[in-house]
MARPA-170532 format. One record per atom (N, C-alpha, C): x, y, z; atom name. Coordinates in Angstrom, 3 decimals, padded with zeros to 6 digits. Example, Ala and Ser with C-alpha at 12.3 -4.5 7.8 and 13.67 -1.06 7.14 Angstrom:
// residues 2
px py pz atom
013.190 -005.690 007.800 N $
012.300 -004.500 007.800 CA $
013.200 -003.300 007.800 C $
012.850 -002.250 007.080 N $
013.670 -001.060 007.140 CA $
012.900 000.030 007.870 C $
END
This chain:
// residues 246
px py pz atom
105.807 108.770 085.319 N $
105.463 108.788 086.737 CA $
105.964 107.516 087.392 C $
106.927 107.430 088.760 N $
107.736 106.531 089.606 CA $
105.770 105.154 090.314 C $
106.014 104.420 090.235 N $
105.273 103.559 090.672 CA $
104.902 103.943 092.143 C $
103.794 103.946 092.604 N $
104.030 104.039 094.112 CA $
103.609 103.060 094.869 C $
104.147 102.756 096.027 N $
103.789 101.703 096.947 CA $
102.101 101.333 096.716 C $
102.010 099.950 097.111 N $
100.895 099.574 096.959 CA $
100.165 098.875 098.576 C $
099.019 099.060 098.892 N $
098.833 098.963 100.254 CA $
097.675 097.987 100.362 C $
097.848 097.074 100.698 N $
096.359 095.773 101.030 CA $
095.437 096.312 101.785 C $
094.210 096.396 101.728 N $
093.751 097.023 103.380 CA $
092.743 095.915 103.291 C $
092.503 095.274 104.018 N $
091.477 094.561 104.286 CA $
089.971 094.807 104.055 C $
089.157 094.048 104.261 N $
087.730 094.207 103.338 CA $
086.662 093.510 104.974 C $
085.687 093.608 105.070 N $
084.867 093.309 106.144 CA $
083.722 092.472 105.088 C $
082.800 091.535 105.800 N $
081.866 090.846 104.979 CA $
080.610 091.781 105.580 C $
079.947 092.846 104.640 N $
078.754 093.632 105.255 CA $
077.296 092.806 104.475 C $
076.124 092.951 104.964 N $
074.910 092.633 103.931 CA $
074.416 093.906 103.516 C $
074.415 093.930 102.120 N $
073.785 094.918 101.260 CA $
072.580 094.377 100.543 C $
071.610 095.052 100.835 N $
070.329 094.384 099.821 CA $
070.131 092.953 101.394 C $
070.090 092.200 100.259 N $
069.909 090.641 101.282 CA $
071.250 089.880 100.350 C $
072.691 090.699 099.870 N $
073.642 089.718 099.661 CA $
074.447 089.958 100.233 C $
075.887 089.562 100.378 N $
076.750 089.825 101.304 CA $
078.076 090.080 100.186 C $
078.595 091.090 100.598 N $
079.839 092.361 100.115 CA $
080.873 092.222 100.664 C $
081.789 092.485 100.233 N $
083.462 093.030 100.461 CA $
083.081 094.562 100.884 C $
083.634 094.950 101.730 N $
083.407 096.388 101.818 CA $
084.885 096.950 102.587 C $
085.254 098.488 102.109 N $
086.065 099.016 102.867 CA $
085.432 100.360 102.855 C $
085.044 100.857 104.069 N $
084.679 102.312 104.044 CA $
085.685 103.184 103.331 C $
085.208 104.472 102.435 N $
086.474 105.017 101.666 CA $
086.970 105.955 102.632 C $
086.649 105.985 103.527 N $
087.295 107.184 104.583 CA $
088.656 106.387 104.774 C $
088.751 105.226 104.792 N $
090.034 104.536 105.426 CA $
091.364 104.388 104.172 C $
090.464 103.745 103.057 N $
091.469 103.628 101.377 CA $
091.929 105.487 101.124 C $
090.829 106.002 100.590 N $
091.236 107.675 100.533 CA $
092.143 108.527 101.882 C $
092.190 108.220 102.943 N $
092.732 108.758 103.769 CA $
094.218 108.289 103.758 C $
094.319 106.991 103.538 N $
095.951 106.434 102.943 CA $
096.303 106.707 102.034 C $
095.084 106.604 100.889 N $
096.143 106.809 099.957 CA $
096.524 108.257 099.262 C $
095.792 109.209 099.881 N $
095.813 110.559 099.746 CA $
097.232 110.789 100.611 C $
097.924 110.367 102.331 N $
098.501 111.006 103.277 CA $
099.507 110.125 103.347 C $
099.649 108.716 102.452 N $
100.183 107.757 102.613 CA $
101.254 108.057 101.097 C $
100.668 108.258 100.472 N $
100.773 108.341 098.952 CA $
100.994 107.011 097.971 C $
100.390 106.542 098.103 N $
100.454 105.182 097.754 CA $
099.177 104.780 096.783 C $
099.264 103.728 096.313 N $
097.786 102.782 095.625 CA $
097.316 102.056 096.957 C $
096.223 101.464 096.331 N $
095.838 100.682 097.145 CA $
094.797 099.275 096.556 C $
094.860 098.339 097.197 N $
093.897 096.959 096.473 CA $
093.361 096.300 097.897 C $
092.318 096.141 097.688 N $
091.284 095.697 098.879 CA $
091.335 093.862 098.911 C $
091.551 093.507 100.163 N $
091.826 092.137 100.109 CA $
090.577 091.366 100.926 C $
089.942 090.805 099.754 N $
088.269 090.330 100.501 CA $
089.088 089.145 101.718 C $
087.856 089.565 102.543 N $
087.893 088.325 103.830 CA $
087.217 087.255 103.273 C $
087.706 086.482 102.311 N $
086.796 084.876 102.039 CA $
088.087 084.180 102.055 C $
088.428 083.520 103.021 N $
089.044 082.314 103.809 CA $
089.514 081.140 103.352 C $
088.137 080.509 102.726 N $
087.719 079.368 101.817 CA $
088.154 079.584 100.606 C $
088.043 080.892 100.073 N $
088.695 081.054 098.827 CA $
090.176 081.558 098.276 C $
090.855 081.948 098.945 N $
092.292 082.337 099.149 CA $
092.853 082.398 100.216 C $
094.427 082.435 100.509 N $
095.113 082.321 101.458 CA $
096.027 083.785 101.496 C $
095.943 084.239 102.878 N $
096.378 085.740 102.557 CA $
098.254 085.683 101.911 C $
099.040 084.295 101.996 N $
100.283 084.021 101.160 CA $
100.156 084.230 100.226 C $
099.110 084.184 099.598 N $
099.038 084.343 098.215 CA $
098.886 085.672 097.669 C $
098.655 086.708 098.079 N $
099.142 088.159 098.165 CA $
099.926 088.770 098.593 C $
100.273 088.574 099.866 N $
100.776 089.467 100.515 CA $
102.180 090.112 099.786 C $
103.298 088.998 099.294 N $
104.269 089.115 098.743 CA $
103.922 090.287 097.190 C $
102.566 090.278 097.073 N $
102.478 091.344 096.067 CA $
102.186 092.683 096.326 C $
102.126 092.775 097.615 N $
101.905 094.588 098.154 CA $
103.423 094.572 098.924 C $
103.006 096.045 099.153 N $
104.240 097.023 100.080 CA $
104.286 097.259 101.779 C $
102.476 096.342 102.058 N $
102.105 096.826 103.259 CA $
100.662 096.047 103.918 C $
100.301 096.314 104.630 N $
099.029 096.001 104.953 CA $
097.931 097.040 106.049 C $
097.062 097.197 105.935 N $
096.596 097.986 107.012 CA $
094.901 096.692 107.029 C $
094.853 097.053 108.565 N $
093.849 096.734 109.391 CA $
092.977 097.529 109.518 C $
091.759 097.443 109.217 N $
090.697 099.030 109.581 CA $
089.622 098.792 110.519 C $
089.080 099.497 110.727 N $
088.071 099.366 112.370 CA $
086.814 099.150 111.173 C $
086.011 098.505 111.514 N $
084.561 098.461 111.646 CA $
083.805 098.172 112.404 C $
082.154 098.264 112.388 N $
081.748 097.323 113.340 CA $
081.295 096.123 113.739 C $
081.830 095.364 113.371 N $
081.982 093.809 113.859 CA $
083.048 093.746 115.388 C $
083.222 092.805 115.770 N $
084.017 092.421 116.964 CA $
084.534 091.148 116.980 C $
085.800 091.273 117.105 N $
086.509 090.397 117.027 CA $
086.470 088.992 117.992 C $
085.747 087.925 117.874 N $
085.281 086.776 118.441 CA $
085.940 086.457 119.561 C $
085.628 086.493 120.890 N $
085.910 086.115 121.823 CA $
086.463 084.893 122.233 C $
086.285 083.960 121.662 N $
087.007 082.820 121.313 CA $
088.306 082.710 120.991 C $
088.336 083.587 120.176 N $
090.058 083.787 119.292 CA $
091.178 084.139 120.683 C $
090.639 085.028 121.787 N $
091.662 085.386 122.998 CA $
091.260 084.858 124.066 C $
090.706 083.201 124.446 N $
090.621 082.484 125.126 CA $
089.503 082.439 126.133 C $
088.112 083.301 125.692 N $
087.396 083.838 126.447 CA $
086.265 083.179 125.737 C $
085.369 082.408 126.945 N $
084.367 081.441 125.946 CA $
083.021 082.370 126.378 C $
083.045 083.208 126.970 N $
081.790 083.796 127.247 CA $
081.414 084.480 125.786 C $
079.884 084.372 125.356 N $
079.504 084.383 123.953 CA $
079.904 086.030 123.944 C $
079.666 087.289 124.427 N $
080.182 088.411 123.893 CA $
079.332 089.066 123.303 C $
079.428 090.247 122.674 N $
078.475 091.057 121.910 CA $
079.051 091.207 120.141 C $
078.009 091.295 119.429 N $
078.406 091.102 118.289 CA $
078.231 092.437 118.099 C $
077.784 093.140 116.336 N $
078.160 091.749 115.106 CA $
079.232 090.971 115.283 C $
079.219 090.094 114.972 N $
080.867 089.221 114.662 CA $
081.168 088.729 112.744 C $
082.405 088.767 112.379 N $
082.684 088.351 111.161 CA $
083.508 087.603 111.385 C $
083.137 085.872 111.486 N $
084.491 084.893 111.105 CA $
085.488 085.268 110.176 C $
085.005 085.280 109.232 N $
085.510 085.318 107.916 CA $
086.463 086.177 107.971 C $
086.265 087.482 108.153 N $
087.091 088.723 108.812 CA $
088.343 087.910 110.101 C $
088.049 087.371 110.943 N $
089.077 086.478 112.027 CA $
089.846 086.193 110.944 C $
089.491 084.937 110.822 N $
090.089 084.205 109.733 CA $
091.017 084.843 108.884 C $
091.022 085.720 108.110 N $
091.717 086.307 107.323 CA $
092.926 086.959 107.829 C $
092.259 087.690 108.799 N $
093.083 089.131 109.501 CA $
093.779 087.997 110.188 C $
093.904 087.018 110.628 N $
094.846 086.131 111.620 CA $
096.018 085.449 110.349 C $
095.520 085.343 109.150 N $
096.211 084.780 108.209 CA $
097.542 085.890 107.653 C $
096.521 087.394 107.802 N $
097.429 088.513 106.932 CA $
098.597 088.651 107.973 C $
097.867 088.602 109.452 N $
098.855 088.861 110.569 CA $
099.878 088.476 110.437 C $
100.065 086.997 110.344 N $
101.101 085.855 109.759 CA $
101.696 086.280 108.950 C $
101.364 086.277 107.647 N $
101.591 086.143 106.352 CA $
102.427 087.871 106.028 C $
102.091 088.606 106.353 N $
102.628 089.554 106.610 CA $
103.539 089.813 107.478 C $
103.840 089.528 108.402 N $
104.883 089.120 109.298 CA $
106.189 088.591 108.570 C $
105.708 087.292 108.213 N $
106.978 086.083 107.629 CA $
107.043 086.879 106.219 C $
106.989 087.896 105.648 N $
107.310 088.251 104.559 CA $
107.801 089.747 104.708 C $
107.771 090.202 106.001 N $
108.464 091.278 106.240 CA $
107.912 092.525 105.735 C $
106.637 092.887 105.673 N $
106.106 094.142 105.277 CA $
105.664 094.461 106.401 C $
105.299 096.068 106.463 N $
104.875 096.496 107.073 CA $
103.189 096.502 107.614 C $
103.195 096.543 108.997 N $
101.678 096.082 109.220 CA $
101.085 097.458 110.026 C $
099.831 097.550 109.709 N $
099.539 099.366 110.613 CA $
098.406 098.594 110.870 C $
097.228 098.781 112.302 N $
095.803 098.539 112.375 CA $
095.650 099.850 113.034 C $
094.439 100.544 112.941 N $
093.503 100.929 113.286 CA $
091.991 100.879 114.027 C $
092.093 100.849 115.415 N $
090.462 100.528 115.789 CA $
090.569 098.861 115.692 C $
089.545 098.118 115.258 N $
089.229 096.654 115.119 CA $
090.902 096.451 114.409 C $
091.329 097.011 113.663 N $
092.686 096.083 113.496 CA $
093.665 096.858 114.469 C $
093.927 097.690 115.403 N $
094.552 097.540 116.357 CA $
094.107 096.090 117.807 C $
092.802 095.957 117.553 N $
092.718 094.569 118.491 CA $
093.046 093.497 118.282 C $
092.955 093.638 116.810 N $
092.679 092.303 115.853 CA $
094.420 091.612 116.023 C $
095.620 092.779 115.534 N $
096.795 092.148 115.725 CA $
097.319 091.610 116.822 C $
096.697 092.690 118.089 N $
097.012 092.511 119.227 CA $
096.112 090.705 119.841 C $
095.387 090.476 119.355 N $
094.816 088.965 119.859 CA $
095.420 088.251 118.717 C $
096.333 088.563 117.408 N $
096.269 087.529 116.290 CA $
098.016 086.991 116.847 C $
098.603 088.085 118.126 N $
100.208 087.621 118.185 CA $
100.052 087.282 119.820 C $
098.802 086.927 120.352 N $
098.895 086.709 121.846 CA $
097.984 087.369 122.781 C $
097.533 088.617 122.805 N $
097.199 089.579 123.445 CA $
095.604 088.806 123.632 C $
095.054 090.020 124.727 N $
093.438 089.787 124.789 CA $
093.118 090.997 124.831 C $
091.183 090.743 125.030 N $
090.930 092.478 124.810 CA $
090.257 092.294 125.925 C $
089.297 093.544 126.349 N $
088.051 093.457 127.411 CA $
087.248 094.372 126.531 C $
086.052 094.257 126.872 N $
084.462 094.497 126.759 CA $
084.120 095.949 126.797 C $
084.706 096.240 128.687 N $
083.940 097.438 129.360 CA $
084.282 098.705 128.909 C $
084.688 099.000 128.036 N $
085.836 100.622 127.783 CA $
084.566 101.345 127.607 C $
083.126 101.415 127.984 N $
082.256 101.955 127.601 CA $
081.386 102.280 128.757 C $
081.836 101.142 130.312 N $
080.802 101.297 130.933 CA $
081.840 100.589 132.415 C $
082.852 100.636 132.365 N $
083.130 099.920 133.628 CA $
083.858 101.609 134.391 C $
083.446 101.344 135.625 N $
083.808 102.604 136.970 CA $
085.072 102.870 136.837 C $
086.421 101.762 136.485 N $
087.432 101.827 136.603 CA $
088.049 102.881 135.035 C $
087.207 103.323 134.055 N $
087.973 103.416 133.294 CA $
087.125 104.632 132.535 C $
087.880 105.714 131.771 N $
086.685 106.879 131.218 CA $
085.957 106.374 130.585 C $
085.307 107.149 129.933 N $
084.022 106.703 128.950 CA $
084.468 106.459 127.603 C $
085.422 104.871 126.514 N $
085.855 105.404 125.320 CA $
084.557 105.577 124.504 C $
084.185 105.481 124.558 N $
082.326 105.555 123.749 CA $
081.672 106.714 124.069 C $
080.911 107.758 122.922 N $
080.193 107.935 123.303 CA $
078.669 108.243 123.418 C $
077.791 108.147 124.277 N $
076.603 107.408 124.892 CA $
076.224 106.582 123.559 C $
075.307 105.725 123.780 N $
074.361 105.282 122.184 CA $
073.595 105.935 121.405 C $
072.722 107.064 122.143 N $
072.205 107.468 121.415 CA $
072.481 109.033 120.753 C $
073.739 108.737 120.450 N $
074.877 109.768 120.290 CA $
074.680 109.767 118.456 C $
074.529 111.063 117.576 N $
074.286 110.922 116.172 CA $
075.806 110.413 115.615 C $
076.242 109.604 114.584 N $
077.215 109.027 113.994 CA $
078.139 110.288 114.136 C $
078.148 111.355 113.520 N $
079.201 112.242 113.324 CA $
079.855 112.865 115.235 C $
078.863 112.754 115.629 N $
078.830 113.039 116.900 CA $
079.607 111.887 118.128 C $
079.873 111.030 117.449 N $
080.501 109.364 118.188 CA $
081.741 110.126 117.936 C $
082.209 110.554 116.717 N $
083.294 111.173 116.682 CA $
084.172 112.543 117.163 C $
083.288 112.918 117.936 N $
083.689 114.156 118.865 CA $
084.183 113.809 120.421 C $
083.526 112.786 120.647 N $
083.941 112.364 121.653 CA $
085.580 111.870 121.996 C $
086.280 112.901 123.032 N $
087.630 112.874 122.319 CA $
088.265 112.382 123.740 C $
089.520 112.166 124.116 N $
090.338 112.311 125.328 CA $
091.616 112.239 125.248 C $
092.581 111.938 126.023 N $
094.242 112.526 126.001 CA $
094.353 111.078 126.098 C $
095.663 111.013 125.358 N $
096.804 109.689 125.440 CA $
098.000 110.346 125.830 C $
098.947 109.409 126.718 N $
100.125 110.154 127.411 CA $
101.114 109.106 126.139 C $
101.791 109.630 125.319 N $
103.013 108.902 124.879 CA $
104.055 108.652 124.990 C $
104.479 107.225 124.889 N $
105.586 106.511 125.611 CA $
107.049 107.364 125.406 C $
107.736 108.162 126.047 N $
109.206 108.656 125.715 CA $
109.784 107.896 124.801 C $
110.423 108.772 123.805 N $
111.613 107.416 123.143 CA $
110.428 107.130 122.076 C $
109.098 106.820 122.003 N $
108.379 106.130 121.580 CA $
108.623 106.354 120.078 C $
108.188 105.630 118.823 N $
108.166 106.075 117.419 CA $
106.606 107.276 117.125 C $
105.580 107.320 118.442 N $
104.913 108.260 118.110 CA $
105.385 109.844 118.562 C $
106.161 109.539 119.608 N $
105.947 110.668 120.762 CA $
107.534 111.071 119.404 C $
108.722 110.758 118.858 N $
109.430 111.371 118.033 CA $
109.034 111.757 117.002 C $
107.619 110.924 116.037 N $
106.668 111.595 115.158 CA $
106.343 113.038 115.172 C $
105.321 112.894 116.500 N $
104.889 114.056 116.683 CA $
105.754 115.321 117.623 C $
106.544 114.344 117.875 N $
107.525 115.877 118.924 CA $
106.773 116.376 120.342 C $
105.845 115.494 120.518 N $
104.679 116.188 121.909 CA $
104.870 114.995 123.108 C $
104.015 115.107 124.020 N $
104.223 114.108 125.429 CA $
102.714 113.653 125.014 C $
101.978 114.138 124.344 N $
100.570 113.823 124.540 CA $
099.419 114.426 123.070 C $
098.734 113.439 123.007 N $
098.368 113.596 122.207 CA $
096.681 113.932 122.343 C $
095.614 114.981 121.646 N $
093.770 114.553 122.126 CA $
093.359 113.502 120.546 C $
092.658 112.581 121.277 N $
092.312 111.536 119.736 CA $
090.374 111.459 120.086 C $
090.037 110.915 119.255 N $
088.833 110.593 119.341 CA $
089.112 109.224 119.496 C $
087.565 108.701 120.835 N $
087.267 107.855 121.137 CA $
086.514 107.096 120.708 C $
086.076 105.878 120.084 N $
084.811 105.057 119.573 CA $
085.186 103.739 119.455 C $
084.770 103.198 120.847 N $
085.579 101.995 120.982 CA $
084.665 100.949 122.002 C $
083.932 100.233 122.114 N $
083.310 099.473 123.124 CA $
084.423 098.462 123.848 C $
085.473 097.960 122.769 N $
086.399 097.184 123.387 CA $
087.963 097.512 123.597 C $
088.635 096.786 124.289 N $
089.744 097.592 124.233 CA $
091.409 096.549 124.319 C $
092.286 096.897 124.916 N $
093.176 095.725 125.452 CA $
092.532 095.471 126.394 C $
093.018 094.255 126.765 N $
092.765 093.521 128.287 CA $
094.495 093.676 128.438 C $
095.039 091.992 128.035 N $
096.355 092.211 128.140 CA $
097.067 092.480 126.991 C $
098.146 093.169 126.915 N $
098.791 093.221 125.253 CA $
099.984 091.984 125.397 C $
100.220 091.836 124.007 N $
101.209 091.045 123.874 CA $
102.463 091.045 124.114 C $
102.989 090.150 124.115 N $
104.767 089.968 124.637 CA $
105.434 091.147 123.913 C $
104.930 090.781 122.199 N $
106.316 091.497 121.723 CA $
105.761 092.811 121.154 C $
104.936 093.046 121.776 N $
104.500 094.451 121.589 CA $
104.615 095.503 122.653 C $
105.013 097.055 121.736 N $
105.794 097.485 122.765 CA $
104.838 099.272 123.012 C $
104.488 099.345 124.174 N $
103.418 100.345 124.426 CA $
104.175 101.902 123.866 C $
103.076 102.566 122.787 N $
102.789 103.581 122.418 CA $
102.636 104.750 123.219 C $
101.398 104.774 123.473 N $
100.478 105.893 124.198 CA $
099.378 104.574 125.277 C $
098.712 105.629 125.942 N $
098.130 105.345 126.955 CA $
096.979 106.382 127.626 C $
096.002 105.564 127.762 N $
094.487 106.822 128.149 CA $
094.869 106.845 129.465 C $
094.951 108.282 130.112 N $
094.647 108.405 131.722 CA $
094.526 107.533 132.350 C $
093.587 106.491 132.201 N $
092.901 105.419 132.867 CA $
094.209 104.444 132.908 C $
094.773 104.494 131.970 N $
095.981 102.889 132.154 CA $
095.721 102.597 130.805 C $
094.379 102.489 129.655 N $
094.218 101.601 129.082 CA $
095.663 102.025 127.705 C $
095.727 100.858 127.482 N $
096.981 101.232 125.869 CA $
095.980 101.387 125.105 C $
096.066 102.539 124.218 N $
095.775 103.095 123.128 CA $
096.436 103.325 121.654 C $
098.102 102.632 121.416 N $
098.616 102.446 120.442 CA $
099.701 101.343 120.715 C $
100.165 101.073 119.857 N $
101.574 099.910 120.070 CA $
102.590 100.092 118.927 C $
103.788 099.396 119.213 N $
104.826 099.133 117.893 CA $
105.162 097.728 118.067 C $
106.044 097.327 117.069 N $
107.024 096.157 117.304 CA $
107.459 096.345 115.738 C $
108.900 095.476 115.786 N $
109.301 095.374 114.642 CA $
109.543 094.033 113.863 C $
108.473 093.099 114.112 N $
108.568 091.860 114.319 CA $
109.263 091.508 112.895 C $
110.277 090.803 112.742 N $
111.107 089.998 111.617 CA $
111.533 091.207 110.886 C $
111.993 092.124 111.575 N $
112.340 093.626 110.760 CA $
111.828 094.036 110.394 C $
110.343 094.509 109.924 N $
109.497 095.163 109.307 CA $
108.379 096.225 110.556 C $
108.385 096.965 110.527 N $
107.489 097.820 111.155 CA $
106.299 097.571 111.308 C $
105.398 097.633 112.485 N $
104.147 097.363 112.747 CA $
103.429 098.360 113.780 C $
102.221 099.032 113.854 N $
102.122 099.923 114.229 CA $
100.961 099.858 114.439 C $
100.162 100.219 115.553 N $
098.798 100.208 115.501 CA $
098.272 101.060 116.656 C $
096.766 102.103 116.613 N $
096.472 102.793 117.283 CA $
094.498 102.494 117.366 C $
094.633 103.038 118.409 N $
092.837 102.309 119.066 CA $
091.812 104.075 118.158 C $
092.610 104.570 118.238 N $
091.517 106.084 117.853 CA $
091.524 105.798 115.899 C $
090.779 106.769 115.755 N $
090.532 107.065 114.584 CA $
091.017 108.330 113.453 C $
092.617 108.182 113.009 N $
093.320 108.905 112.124 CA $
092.404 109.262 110.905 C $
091.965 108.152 110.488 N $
091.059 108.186 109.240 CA $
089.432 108.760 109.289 C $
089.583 109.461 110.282 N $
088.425 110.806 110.240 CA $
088.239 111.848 109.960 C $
087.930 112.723 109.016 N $
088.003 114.103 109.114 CA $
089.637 114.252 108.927 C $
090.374 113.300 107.959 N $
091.932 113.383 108.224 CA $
092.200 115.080 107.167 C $
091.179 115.377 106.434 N $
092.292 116.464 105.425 CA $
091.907 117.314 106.453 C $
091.327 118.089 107.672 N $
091.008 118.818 108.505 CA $
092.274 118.653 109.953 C $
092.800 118.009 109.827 N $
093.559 117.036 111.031 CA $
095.398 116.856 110.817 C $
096.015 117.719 110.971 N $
097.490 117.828 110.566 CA $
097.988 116.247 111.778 C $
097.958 115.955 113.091 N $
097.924 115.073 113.526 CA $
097.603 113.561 113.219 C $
095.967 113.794 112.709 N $
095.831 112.499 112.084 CA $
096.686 112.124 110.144 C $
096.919 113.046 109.743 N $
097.094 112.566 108.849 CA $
099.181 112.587 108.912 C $
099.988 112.651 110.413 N $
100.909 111.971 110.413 CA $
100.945 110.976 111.135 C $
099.713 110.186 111.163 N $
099.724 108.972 111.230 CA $
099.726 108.001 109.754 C $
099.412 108.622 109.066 N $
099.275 107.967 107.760 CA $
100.396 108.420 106.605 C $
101.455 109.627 107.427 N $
102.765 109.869 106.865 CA $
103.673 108.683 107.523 C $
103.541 108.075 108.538 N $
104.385 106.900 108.625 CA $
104.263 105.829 108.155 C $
102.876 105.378 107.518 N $
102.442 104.979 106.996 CA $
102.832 104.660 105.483 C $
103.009 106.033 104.709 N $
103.802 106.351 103.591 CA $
105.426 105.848 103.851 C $
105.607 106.314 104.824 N $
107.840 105.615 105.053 CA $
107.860 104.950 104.987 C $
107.195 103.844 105.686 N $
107.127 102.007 106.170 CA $
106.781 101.387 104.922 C $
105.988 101.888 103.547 N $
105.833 101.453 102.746 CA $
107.097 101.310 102.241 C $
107.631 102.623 102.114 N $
108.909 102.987 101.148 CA $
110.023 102.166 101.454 C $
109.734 101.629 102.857 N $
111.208 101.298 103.582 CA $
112.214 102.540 104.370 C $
111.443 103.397 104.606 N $
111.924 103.985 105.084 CA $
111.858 104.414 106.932 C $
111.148 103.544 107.619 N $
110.616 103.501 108.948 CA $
111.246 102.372 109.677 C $
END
């Protein structure tokens, strides 16, 4: 059997019991590495204890995954304290892999919290309101909405012509699920718009920063993906970019 690509995905610091964990939900590892076809090795967020250089050169890739923490307001120039959870440790890292992955030319994908996360780790900012401001739909939905049910909550993205999604999928538009309190504010220089919610807000990006592919989308592929021919060719490009083939 041919070796197959190997994929970093990042790890979140959760409390289990009263200690504190590495965690990657398996909806996100199984959904890659089932649609991706690849392995995969989980790269803890401890800061203090490794430097993401010191891996990166040993995978094929990296992916960013959403949880719920929020990415520190501080990091995109905004000193107002913000709503948590927050995970330094998680900053810290994901700003290191950003890098470190970059200058070594692999491919980078985020999802959710790591679609914000790259977008503030190369320049960008986010905003708050995607949940509650007049100007913009509802990406959330309500609170007291049951977990499986956050995920029904769906709406249209218009995709960019030309774009690497809109030739993916062959369509002008795509319906994704919404679950998002935060969102872009501004995106970055060298990032180059995807798709887009009704409202204006960007909902995916590309760039090919130092030749390597980078890709990131605000919805959630890694849901319900073996039910989902759409979401799971998000995680077939996923599979190319490993290979070198994207």
């Amino acid at each position: 059997m041919s070796a197959r690509p190997v994929l970093g995905i990042i790890a979140c610091n959760r409390t289990v019991g009263t200690e504190v964990a590495q965690t990657v939900i398996n909806r996100y590892a199984t959904a890659a590495m089932r649609y991706a076809d690849c392995a995969a090795l989980i790269i803890p967020s401890l800061p203090d204890h490794m430097h993401a250089r010191e891996i990166v050169g040993r995978l094929d890739g990296v992916l960013l995954t959403g949880t719920p923490s929020n990415v520190a307001p501080a990091l995109y120039g905004d000193m107002a304290e913000g709503e948590g959870p927050f995970d330094p440790d998680r900053d810290r890292m994901m700003i290191e892999l950003v890098e470190a992955t970059i200058a070594a030319q692999r491919p980078l994908f985020g999802i959710c919290r790591g679609f914000q996360e790259i977008n503030v780790a190369l320049g960008g900012t986010l905003r708050r309101d995607t949940s509650m401001s007049d100007e913009l739909l509802h990406h959330h939905a309500p609170d007291d909405a049951a977990f499986d049910a956050m995920f029904d909550h769906r709406h249209k993205v218009d995709l960019v012509e030309g774009g690497l999604l809109a030739s993916a999928y062959a369509a002008p538009s795509l319906e994704v699920n919404s679950v998002h309190y935060q969102g872009i504010g501004a995106l970055a220089d060298s990032l180059a718009v995807e798709a887009r919610a009704p409202d204006g807000l960007v909902e995916a990006y590309s760039a090919r920063p130092n030749g390597a592919p980078l890709l990131a989308v605000q919805w959630h592929p890694e849901w319900a993906t073996d039910g989902n021919d759409q979401s799971q060719t998000y995680f077939h490009l996923l599979g190319r970019a490993l290979r070198g083939e994207l």
